[in-house]
LOZA-530842 format. One line per 8 residues: number of its first residue (from 1); for each residue x, y, z of N, C-alpha, C, O, CB. Coordinates in steps of 0.1 Angstrom, whole numbers. Glycine has a CB too. Layout:
NUM> X:Y:Z:X:Y:Z:X:Y:Z:X:Y:Z:X:Y:Z  ... .
END
This chain:
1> 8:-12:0:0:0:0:9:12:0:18:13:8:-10:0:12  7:22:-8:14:39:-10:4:46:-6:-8:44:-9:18:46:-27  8:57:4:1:71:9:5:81:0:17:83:-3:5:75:24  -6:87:-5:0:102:-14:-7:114:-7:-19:118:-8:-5:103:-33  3:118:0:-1:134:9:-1:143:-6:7:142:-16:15:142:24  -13:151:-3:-17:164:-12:-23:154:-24:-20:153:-35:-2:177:-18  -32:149:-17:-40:143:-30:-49:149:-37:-52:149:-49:-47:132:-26  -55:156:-27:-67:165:-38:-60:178:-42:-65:189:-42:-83:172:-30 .
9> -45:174:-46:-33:186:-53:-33:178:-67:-38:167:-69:-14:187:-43  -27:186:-77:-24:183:-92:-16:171:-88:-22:161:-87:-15:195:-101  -4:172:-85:8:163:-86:1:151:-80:-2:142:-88:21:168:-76  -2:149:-65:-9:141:-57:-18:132:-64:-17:120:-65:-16:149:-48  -27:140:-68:-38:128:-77:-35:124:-89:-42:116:-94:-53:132:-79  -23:129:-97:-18:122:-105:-12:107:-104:-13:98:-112:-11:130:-108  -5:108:-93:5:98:-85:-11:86:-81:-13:75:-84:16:109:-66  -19:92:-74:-24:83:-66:-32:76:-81:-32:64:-82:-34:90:-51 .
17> -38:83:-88:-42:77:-99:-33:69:-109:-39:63:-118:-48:86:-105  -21:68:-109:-11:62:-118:-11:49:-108:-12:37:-112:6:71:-120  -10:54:-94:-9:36:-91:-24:30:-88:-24:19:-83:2:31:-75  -35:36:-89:-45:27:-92:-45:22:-101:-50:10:-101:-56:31:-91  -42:26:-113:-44:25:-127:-39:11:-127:-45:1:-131:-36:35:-137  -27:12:-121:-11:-1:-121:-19:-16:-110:-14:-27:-109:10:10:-109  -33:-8:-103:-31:-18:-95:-32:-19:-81:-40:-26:-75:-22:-20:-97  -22:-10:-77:-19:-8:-61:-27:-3:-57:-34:5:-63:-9:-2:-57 .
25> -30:-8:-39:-38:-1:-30:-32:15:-27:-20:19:-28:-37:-11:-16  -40:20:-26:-40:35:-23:-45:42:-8:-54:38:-2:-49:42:-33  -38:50:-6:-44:55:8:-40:73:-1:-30:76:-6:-33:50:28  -48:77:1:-50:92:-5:-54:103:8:-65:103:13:-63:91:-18  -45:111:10:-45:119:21:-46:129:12:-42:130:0:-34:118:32  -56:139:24:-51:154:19:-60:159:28:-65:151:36:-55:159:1  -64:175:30:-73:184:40:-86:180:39:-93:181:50:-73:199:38  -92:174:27:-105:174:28:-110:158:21:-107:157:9:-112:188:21 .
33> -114:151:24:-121:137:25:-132:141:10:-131:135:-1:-130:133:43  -142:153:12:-146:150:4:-143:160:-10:-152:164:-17:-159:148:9  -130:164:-14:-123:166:-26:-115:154:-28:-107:154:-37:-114:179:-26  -116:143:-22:-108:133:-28:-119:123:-28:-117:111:-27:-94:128:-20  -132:130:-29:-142:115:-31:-142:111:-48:-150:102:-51:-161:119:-25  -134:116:-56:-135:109:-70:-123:97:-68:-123:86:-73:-132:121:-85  -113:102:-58:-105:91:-58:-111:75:-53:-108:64:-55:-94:95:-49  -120:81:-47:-126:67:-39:-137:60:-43:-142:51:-38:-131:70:-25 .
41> -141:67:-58:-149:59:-64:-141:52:-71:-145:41:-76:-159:66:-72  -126:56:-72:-117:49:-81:-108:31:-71:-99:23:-75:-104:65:-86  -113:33:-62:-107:25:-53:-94:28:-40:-87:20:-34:-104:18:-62  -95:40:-40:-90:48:-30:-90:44:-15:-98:35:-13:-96:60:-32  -82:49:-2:-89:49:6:-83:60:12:-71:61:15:-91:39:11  -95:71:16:-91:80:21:-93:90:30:-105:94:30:-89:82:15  -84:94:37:-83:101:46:-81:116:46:-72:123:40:-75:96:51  -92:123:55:-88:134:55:-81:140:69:-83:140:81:-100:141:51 .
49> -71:145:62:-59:148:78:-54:163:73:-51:169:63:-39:134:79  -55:165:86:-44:178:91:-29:175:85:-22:166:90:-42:180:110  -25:185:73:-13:181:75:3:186:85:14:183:84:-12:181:63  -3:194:90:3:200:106:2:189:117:11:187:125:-8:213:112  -9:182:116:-9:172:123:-2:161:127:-9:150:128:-16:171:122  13:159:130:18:151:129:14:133:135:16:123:130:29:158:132  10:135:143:0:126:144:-12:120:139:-12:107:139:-1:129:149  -20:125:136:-29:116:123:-20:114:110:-24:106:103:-44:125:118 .
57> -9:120:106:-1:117:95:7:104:96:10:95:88:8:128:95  11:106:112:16:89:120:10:76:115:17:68:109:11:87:137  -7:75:118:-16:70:113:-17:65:103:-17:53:100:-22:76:115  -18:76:94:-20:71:81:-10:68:74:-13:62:63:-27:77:73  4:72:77:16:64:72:16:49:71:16:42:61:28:67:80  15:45:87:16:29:92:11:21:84:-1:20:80:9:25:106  23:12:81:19:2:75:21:2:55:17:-5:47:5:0:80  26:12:55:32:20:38:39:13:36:48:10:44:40:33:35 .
65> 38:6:20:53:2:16:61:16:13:73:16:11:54:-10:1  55:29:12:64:40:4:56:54:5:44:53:3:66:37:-13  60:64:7:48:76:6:51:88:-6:62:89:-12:48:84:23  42:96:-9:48:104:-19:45:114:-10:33:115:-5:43:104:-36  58:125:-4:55:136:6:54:153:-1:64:158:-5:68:136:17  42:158:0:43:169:-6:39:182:5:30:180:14:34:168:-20  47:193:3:46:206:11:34:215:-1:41:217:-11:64:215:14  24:219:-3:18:227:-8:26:237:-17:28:249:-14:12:232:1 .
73> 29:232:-26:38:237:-41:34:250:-45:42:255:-53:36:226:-54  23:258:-43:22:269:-49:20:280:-34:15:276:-23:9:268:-61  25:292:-36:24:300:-23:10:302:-18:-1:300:-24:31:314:-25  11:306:-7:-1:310:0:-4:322:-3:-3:327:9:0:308:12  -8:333:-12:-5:346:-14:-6:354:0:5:360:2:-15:351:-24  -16:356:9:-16:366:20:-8:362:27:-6:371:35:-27:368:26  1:350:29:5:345:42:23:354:44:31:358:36:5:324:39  20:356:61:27:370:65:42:361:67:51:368:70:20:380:80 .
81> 44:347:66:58:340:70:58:328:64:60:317:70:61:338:87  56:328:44:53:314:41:66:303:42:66:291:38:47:314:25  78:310:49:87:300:48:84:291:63:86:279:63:103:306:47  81:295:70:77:292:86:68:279:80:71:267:80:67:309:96  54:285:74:45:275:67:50:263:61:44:252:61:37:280:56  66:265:54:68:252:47:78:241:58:80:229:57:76:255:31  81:252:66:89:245:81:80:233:83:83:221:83:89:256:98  69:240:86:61:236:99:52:224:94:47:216:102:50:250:105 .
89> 52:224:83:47:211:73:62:202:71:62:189:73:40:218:55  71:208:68:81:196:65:84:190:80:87:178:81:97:200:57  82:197:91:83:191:107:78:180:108:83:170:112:77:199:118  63:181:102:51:176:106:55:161:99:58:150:104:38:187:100  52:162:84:56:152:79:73:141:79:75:129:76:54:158:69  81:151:84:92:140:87:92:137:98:100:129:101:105:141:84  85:142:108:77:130:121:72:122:120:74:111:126:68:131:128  60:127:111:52:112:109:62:100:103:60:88:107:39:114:97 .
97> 72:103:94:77:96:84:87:88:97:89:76:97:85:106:69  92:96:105:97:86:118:92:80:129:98:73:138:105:90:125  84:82:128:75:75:142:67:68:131:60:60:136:65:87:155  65:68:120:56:55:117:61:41:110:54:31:106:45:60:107  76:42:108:83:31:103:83:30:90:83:19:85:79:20:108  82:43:82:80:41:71:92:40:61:96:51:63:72:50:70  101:34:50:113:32:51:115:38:31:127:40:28:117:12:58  109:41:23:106:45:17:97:59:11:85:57:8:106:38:17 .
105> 102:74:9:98:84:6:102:91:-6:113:95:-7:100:88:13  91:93:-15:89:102:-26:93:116:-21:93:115:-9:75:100:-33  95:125:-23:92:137:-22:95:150:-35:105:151:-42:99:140:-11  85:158:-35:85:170:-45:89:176:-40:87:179:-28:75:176:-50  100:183:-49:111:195:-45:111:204:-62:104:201:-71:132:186:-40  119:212:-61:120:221:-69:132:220:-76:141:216:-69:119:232:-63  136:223:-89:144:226:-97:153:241:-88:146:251:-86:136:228:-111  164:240:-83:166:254:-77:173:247:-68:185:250:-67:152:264:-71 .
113> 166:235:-59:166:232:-42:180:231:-41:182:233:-29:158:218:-35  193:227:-48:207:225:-40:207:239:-36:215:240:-27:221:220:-49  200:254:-38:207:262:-30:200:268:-18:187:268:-18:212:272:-37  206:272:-8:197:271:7:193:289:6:190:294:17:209:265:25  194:296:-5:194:307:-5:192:312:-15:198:307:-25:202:312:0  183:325:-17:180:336:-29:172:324:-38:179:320:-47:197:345:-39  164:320:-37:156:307:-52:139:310:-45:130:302:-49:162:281:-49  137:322:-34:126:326:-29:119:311:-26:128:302:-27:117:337:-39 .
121> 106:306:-22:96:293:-16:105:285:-17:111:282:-7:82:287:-22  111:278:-31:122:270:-30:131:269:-21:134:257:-18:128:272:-37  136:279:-14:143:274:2:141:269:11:148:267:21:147:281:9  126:267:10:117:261:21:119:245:15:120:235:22:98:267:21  121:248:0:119:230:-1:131:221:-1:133:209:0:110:225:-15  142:234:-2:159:231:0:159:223:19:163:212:23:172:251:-1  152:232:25:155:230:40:144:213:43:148:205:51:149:247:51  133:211:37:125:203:39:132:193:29:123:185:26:109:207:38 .
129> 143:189:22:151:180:16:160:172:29:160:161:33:160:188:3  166:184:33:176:186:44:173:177:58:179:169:65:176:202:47  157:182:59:154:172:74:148:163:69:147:154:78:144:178:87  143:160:60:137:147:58:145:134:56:142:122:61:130:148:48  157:139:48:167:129:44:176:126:55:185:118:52:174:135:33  175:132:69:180:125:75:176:117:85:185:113:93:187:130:77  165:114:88:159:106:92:166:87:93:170:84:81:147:110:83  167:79:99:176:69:101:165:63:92:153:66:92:182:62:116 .
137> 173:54:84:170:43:76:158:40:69:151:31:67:172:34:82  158:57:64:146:57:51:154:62:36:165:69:34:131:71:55  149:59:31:154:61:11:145:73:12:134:75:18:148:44:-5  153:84:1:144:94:-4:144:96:-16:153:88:-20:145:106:1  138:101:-25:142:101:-34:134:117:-38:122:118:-39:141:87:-40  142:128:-40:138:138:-43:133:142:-54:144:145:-59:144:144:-40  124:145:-63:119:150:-75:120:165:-78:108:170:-79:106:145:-76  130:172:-80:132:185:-77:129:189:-97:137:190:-106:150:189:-67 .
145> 113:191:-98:104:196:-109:110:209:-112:116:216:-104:88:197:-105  108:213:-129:108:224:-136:102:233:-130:102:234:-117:103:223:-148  96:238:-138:89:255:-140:71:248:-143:66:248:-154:98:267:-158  68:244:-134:51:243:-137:43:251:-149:42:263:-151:44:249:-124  37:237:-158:34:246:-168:17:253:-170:11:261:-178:39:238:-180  14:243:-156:-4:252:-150:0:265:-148:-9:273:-145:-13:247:-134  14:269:-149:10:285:-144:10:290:-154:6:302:-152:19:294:-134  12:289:-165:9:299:-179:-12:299:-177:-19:309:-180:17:288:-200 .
153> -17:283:-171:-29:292:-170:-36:306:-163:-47:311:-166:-36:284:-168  -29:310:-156:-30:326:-148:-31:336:-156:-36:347:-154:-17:331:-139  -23:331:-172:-25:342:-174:-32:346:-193:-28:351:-203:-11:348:-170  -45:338:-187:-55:336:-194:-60:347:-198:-57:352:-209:-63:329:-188  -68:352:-188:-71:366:-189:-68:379:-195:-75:387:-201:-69:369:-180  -55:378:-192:-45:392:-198:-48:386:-212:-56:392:-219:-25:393:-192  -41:373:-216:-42:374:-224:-56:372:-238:-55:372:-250:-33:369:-221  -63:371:-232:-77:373:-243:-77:391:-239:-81:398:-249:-98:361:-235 .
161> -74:395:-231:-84:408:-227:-72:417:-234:-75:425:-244:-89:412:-206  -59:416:-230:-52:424:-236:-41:417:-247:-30:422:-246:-46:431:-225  -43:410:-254:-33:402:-262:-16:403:-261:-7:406:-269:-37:406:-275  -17:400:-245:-1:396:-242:-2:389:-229:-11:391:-221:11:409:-239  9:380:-227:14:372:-218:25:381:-207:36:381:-211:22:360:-227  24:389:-196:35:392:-189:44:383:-178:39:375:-170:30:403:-183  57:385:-178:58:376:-162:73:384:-163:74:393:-171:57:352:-162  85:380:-153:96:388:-151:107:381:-156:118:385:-153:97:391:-137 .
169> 106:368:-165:110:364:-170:116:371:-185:109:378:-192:104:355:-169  133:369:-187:139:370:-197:132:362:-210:132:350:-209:151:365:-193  124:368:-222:120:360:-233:128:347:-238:124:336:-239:118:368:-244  140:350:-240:150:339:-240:155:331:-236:162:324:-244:155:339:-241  154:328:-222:160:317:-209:151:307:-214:139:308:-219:158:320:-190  159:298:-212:150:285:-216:148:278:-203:157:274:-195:159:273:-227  131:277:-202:127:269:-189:123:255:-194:118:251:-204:113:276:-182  129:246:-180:121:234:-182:105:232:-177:102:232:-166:129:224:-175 .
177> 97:228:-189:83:236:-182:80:223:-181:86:216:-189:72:247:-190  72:217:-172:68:200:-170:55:200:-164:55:206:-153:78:192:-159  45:195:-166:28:194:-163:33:187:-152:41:179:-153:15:186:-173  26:191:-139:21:186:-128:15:170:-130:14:164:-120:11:196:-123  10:161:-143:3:151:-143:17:142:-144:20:131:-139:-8:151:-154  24:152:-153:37:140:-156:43:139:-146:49:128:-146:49:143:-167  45:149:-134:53:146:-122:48:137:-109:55:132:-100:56:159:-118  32:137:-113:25:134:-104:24:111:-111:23:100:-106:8:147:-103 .
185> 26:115:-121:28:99:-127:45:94:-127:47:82:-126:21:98:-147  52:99:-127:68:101:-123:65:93:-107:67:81:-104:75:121:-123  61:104:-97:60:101:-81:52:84:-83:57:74:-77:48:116:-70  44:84:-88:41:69:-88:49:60:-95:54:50:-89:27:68:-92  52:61:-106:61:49:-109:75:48:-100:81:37:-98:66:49:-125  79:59:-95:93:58:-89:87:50:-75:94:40:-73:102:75:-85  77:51:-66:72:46:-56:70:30:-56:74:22:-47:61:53:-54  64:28:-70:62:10:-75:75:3:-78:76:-9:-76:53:7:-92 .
193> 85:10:-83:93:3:-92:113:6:-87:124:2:-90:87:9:-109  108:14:-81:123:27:-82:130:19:-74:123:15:-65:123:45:-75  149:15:-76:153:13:-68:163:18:-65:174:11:-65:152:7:-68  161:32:-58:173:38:-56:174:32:-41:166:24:-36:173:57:-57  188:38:-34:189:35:-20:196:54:-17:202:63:-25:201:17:-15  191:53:-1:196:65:5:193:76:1:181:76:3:207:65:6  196:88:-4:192:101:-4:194:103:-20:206:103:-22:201:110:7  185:105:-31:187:111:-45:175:115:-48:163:113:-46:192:102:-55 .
201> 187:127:-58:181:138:-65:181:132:-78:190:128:-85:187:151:-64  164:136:-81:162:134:-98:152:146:-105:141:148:-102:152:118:-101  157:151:-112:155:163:-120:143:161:-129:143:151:-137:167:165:-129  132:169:-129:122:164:-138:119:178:-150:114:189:-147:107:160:-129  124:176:-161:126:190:-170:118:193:-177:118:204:-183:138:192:-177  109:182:-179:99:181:-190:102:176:-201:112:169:-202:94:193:-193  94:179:-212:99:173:-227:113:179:-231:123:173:-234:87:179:-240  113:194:-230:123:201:-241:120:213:-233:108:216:-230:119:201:-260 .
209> 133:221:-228:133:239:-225:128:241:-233:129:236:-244:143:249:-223  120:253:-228:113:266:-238:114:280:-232:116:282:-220:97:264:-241  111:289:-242:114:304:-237:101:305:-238:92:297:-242:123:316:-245  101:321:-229:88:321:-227:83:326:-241:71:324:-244:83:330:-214  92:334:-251:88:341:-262:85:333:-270:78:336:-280:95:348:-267  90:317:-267:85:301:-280:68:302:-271:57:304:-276:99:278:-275  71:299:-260:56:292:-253:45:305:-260:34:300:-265:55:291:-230  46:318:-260:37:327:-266:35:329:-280:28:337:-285:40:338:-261 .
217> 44:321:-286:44:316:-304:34:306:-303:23:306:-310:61:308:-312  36:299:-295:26:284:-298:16:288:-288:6:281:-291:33:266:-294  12:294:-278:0:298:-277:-7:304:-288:-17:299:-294:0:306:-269  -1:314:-291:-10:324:-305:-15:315:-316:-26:314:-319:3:337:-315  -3:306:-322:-8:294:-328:-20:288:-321:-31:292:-324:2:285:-328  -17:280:-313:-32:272:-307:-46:283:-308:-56:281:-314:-30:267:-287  -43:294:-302:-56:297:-301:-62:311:-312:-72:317:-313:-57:300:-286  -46:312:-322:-53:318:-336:-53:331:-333:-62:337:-338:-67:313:-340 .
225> -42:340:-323:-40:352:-320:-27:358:-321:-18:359:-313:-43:352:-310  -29:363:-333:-16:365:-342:-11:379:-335:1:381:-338:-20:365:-360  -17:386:-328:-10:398:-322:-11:398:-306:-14:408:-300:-16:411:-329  -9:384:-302:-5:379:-287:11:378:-289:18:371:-297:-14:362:-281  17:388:-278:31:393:-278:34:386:-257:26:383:-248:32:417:-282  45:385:-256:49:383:-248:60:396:-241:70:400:-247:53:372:-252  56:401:-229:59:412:-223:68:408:-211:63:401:-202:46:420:-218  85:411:-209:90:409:-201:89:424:-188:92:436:-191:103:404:-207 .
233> 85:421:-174:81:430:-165:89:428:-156:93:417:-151:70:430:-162  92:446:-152:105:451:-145:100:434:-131:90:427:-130:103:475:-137  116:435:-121:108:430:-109:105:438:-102:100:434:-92:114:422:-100  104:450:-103:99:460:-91:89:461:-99:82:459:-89:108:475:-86  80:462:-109:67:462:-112:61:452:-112:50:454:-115:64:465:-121  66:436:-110:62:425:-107:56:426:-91:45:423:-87:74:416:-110  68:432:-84:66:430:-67:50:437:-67:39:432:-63:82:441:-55  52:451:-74:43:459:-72:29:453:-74:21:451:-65:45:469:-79 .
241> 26:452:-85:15:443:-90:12:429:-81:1:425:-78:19:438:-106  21:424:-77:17:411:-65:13:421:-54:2:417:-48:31:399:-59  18:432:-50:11:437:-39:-2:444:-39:-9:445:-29:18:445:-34  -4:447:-50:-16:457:-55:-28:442:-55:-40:443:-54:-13:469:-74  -23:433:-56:-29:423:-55:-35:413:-43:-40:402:-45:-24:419:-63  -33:418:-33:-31:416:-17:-22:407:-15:-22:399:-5:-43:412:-9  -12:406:-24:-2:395:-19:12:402:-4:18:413:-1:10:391:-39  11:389:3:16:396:11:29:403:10:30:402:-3:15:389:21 .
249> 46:412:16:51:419:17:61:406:14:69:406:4:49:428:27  59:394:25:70:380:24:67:376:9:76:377:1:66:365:36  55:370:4:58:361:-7:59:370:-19:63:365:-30:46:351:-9  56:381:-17:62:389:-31:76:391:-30:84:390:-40:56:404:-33  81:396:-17:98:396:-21:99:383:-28:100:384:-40:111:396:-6  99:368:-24:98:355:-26:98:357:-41:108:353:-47:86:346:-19  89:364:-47:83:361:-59:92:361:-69:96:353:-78:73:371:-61  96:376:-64:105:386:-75:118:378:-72:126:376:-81:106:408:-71 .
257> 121:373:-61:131:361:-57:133:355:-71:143:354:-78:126:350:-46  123:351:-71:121:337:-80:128:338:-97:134:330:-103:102:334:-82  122:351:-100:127:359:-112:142:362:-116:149:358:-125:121:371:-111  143:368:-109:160:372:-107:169:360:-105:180:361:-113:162:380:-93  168:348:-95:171:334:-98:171:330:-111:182:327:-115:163:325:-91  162:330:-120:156:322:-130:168:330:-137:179:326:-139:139:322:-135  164:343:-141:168:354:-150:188:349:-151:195:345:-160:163:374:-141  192:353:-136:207:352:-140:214:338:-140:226:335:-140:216:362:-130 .
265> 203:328:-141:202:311:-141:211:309:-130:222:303:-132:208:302:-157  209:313:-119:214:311:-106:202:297:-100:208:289:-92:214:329:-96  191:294:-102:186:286:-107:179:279:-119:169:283:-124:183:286:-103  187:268:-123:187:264:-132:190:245:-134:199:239:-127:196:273:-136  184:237:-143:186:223:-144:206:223:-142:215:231:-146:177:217:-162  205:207:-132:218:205:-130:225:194:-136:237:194:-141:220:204:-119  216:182:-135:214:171:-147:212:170:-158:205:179:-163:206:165:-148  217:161:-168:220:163:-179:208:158:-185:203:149:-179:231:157:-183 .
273> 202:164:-195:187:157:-203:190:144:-204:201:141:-209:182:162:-220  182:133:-201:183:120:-201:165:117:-205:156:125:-206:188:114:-184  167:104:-208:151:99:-209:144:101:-197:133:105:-195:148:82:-212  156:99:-184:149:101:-172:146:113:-166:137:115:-158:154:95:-165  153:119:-169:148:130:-162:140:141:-174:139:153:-173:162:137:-153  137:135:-184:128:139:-191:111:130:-190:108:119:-189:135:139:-205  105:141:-192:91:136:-195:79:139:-206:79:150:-211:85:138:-184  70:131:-209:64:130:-220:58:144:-229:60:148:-240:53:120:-217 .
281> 49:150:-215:42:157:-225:47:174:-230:49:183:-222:29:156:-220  47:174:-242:49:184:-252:43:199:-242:34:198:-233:38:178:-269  51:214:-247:42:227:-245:33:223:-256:22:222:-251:50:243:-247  33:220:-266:24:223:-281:10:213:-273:-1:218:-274:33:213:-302  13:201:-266:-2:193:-260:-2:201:-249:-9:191:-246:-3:175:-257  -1:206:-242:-3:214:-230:-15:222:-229:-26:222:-223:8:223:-228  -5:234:-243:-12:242:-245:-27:241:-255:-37:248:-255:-3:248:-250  -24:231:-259:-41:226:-270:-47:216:-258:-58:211:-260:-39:214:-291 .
289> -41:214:-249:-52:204:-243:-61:210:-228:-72:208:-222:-42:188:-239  -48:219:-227:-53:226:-215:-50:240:-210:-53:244:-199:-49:220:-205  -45:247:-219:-45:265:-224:-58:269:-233:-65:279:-232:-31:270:-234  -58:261:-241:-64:270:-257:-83:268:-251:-91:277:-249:-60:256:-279  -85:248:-247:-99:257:-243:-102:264:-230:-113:268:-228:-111:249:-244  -94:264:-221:-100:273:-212:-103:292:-220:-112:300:-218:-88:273:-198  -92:291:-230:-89:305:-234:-101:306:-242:-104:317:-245:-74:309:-243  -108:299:-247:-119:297:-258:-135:301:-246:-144:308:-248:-117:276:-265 .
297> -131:293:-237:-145:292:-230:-149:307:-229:-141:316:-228:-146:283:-215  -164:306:-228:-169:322:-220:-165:324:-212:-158:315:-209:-182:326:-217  -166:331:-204:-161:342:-194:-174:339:-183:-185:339:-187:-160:360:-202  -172:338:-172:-180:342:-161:-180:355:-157:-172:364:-158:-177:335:-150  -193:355:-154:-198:371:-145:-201:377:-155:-205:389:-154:-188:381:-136 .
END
């Protein structure tokens, strides 16, 4: 049996659904029981837990052949100390992961995480690598993912309403952009099959880098918007705009963190493109399978 913490997350129910698919018993954790009730029509079993709670986490570990461990991958926007938040979850969870005998761990990390500094949220997941992995006589195996490529859906909007894509990104850096499904089917086959021992890092880069000025070529393509341009924005008009947006004072420094890392490739892939640390799906299917119709649908309100 595999536990997948953050199941009713992208990554999470990707994983927990790759090893139903394959077969395996499932225990599917996450905050709410009934956002994971499609899992449990699927043969699931699942639990809704506190993930602060290191104790019901105890619980539902016991008796794991393997867990896939995830800290909430996208920021908390208002939150006034989100590194504290990813402490206080990696605490939580590599308690449970010692007090429940569990001897096998997946975990999602970030492209960035060897550095303990300047990679903004990513340091949270550098430091939650750090205590997990030392834990006596468990295997980890770290999945430190690209550049998420659900976040180009954010910027849906802008782009129907004003025909451009903005973010603080250099047009030309080449990102490894990788769907949350491929990482979340990655965490499951490495859980069934994987046999690393002790503490490793595996790089997930996606198909092929892309800039952001390619990804806004093949948007315009998919959705037939020939004067959709791609806008690189100051970071001090980035910070600003996350603030004007009630983002808090912490995760916007974090933010513009993130940019400036990217920008002078201070983070950046460290592994060499392999089959393995590459994965299947294409920006060109991404974007037609899960950019173009949201961009198509009507508009609420």
């Amino acid at each position: 049996m595999f536990v997948i913490t953050g199941a009713g997350g992208r990554t999470g129910r990707a994983a927990a659904l790759y090893l139903l698919a394959a077969g395996y018993r499932v225990r599917a954790v996450g905050r709410s029981a009934q956002r994971l009730a499609d899992l449990a029509t699927r043969g699931a079993e699942v639990w809704g837990t506190d993930p602060m709670d290191p104790a019901a986490l105890t619980s539902a570990f016991r008796g794991a052949e393997g867990i896939y461990a995830v800290i909430q991958p996208n920021y908390i926007p208002d939150h006034p100390d989100f590194g504290a938040f990813q402490d206080q979850a990696a605490a939580s969870l590599t308690k449970a992961v010692t007090e429940s005998g569990v001897t096998r761990v997946v975990g999602l990390s970030s492209w960035g995480a060897r550095h303990p500094k300047g990679t903004g949220p990513v340091m949270g997941l550098h430091r939650f690598e750090r205590r997990l992995s030392t834990v006596p006589g468990v295997d980890a195996l770290w999945l430190r993912a690209g550049y998420f490529a659900e976040n180009l859906l954010d910027h849906i909007d802008t782009a129907r309403a004003h025909h451009r894509i903005s973010a603080p990104f250099d047009p030309d850096i080449p990102l490894p952009f990788v769907t949350t499904s491929d990482i979340g089917a990655r965490a499951g086959e490495e859980l069934a099959t994987g046999t690393w021992h002790g503490t490793e890092v595996l790089e997930l880069q996606g198909e092929r880098d892309v800039s952001m000025r390619e990804v806004v070529g093949v948007i315009a393509n998919a959705v037939r918007a020939d004067s959709l341009t791609y806008e690189q924005t100051s970071l001090a008009d980035f910070h600003a705009e996350l603030r004007s947006k009630g983002v808090s004072v912490d995760v916007a420094d974090m933010m513009a963190e993130v940019g400036e890392a990217v920008n002078s490739r201070y983070t950046r892939t460290e592994q060499p493109r392999t089959a393995r640390t590459s994965t299947p799906t294409s920006i060109e299917r991404f974007i037609e399978e899960e950019f173009a119709p949201r961009y198509r649908a009507p508009r609420r309100g």
